[in-house]
N, C-alpha and C positions, 0 to 999 in steps of 0.2 A: 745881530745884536749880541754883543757880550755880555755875557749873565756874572755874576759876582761867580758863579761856580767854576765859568770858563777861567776865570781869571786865578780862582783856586790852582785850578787844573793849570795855568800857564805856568803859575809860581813851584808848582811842585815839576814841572817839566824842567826847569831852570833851574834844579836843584844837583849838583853836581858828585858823584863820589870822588872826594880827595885820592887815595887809593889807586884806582884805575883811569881817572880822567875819562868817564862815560857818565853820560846822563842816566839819572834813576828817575822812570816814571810809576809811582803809584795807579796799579790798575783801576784803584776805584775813581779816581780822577777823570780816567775816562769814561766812564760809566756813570755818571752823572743822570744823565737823560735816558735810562736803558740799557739793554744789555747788548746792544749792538751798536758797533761806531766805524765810520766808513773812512778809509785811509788811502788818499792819493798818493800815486807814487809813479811818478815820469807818466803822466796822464792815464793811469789804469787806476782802478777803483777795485778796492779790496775793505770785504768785511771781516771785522774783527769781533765775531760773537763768546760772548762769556755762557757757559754751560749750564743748566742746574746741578750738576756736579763742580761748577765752581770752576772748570778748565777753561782756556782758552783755543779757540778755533779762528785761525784766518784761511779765507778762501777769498778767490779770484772773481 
């Protein structure tokens, strides 16, 4: 189900720097639902946990 928030989170994915021609994603977009969000990538599964020091952590 797409939640209006995922849809936040899609529009700010979509959001482009003029500049360098790379996507800027706003962390808290993914963080929506939590502080951890799981990221496929060529069928491997990686978490992307936010810190209580606010850093980010991806592991395998």
């Amino acid at each position: 189900m797409i939640t209006a928030a995922h849809k936040i989170a899609i529009s700010k994915i979509k959001h482009y720097s003029l500049a360098m021609h790379k996507p800027i994603v706003d962390s808290n977009a993914l963080f929506t639902q939590g502080d951890v969000v799981i990221i496929c990538h060529q069928g491997q599964q990686y978490s992307l946990r936010r810190t209580k020091n606010d850093k980010l952590i991806l592991t395998k």
